[in-house]
N, C-alpha and C positions, 0 to 999 in steps of 0.2 A: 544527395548532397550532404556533406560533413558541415555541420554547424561550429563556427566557430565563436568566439569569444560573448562576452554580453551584448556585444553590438549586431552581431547576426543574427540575433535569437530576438521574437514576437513574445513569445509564452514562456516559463517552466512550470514544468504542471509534475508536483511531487505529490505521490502516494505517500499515504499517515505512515500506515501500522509499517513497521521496520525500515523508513526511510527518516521520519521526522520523530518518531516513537518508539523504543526499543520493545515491542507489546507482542510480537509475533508469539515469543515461547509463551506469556503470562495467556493469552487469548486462549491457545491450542490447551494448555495445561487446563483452561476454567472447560473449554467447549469438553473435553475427556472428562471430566467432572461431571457436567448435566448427563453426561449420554451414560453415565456409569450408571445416575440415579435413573436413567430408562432401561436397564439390562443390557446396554451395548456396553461392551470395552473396544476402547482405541488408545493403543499407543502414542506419546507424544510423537512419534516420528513419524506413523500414518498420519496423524493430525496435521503436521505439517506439509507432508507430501501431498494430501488428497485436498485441501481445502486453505494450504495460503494463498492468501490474494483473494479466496472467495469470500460472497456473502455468506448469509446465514440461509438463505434460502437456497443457496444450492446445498447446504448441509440438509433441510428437509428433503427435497427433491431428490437428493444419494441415498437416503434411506426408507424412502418411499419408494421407489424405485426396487431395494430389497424386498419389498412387501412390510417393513418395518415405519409403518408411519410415528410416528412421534407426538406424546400428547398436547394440550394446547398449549399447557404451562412451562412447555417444557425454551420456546424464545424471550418468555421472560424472567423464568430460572437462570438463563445463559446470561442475559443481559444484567443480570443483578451480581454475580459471579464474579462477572466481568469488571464492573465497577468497584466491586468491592477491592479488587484484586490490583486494580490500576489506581485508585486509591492512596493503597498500602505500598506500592512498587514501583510503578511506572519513572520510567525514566527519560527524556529524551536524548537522541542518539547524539555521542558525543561531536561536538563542533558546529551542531545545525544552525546555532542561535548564531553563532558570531559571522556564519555564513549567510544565513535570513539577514542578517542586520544589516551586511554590507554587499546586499543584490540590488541590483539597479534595474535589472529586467521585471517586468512585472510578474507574478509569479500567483498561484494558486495551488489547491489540493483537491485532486480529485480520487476518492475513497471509495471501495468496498462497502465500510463499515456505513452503519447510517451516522445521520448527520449528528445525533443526541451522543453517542458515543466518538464521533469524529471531536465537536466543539469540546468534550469535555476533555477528552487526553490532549490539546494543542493547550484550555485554561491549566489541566494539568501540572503540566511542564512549562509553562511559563510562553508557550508558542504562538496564542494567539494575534497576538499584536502584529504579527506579519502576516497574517491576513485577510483578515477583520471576515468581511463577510464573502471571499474569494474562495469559499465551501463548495466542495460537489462531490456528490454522492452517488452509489447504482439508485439508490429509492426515486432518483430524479429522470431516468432513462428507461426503456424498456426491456433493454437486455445489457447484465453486468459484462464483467472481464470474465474473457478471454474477448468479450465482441467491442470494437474499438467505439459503440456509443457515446461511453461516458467522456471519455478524449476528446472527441468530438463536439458534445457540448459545452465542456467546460471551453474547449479553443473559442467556440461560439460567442459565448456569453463574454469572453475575456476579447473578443474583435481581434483575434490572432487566425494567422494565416498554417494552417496545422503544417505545411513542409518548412515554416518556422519555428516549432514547436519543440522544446527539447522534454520529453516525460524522465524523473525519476523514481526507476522502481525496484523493488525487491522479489518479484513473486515471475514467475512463467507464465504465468497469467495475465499479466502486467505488461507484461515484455509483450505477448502477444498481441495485446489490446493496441499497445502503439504500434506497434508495427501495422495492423490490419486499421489503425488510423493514417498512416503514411506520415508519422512522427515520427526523428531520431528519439530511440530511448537510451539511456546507460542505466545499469544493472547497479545495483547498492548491492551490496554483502557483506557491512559493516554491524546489522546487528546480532543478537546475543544468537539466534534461530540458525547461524551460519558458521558458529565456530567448530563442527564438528562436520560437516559436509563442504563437500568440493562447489561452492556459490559459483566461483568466477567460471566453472564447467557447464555446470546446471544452465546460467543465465547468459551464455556466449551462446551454448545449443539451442536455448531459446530463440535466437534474434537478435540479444542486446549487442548495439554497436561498443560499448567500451564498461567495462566493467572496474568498479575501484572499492575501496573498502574503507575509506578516511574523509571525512564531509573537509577536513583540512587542507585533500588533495581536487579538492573538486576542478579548480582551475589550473591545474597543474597537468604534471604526468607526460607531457608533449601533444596535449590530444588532437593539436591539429594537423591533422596532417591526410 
């Protein structure tokens, strides 16, 4: 079923990091930074390919898997990196606030990231106040994205019917997890992590029913159809 305007839709249920948060590149750039101070290099571009949209524990789990476990200090090295960095930069993506402002559908975030770094980049960027405690995270489920859980309970908790559910996301990952919740998703490739890669390609192979790059077009473009 093609979901159409505010009035067919139960839920939207929008990913943080490069949907509501321009943080993709500043994340990948801090995660290249801990793994540097552990004798790995990774490229910002691996960074992004192998692990947007993931937690941090599938970042242990891929290199443990190499046989290269990772010391202990090494998730709260990342998370301090991290803040520090969001901090000094973080921006949120242009157009989201005026679009938060004026949604009538009820709406939440369900995130990757955990929930201490989800609250603090929406306080950040000025995002909170759309919605308040309407947080969800993988730390709250038992298997993150790509597996449609967390979809699933954030639709739960919000008493939305998930083939009324519309997800917005940025990541393969993302796209997968709706789709294997039997949620319409559409594809963001409006932030900074996209201007050099073919998005609308990447996230159309994935799944995503309609893909756009301007939070200004969200209700536009002809989508229904």
């Amino acid at each position: 079923m093609k979901l159409g305007p505010q009035r067919d839709l139960d839920l939207i249920i929008f990913d943080c990091d490069g949907v509501l948060v321009d943080s993709e590149v500043l994340s990948c750039r801090c995660l290249a930074e801990a793994l540097d101070g552990c004798g790995i290099t990774l490229e910002l571009g691996e960074a992004l390919e192998l692990f947007l949209g993931r937690s941090t524990s599938v970042v242990l789990q891929h290199y443990a898997a190499q046989g290269r476990a990772l010391p202990e200090n090494f998730v709260s090295d990342l998370k301090a990196r991290t803040r520090d960095s969001f901090q000094g930069s973080l921006q949120p993506i242009p157009g989201i606030a005026a679009l938060l402002a004026g949604l009538a559908t009820p709406h939440c975030v369900a995130s990757s990231s955990d929930r201490d770094r989800v609250s603090f980049s929406l306080a950040r960027t000025g995002l909170s106040r759309y919605f308040g405690d309407h947080i969800f995270t993988s730390e709250m489920v038992a298997h993150g994205k790509p597996a449609p859980d967390l979809f699933l309970y954030a639709a739960d908790k919000m008493h939305a019917a998930p083939a009324r559910t519309l997800v917005i996301e940025d990541s393969v990952s993302g796209v997968a997890a709706a789709k294997a919740a039997a949620m319409q998703v559409w594809g963001f490739v409006g932030g900074s992590h996209y201007e050099s890669l073919d998005g609308r390609g990447i996230l159309f192979r994935a799944g995503a029913d309609r893909v756009f790059d301007r939070m200004a077009d969200f209700w536009t473009e002809g989508l229904w159809v």
